[in-house]
N, C-alpha and C positions, 0 to 999 in steps of 0.2 A: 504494500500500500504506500502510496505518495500520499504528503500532506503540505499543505499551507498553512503558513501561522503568521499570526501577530504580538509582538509581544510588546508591554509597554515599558519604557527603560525609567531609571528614577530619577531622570530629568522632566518624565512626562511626555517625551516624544515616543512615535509607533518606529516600532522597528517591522518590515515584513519577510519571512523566509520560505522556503523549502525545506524539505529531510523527509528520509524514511524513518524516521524513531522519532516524535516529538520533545521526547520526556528528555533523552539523550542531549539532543541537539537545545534545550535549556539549558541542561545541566552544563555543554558545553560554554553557551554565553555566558552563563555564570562564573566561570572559571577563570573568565576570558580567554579562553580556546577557540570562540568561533568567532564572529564577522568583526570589522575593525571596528565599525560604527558604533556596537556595544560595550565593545573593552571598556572606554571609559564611561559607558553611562551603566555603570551595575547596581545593585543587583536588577534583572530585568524577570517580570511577571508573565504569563502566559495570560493571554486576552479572548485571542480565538483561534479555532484551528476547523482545517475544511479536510476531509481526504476529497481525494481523486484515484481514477483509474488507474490513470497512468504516467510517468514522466511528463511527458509532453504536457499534457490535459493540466498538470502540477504546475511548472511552469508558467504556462501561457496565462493560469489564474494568476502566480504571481506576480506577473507585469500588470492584469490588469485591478487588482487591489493595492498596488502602490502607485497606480495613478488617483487614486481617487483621494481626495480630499481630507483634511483630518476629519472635516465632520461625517463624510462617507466612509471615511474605517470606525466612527465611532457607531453610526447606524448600525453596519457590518457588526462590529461587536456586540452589540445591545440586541438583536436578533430583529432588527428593522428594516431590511434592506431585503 
């Protein structure tokens, strides 16, 4: 399984990712093991997360949820969208 997530850092900004393991790929930002953006904003919370089918289908969501607006990932999170 592919999945998309959101997570929010404790500056208060959305951070958006891919990964096959969700829970992993936190643990990783937390460590600051994974994307640079979050190194320095930690610790970061899990907001929302989507599966998909497949890589691709993975992906193609994540470009189109970090186009959208903070108010549009904040719908996204709040189950409004």
């Amino acid at each position: 399984m592919h999945y998309v997530y959101i997570v929010e850092c404790v500056d208060g900004t959305y951070y958006t990712g891919y990964t096959t393991e969700v829970k992993r790929r936190i643990k990783e930002h937390n460590q600051g093991e994974a994307a640079k953006y979050t190194r320095g904003r930690r610790p970061v919370e899990l907001k929302y997360q989507e599966s998909c089918a497949s890589r691709s289908q993975a992906l193609k969501r994540e470009c189109e949820i970090k186009k959208l607006s903070r108010a549009g990932k904040e719908r996204l999170i709040g189950g409004k969208n």
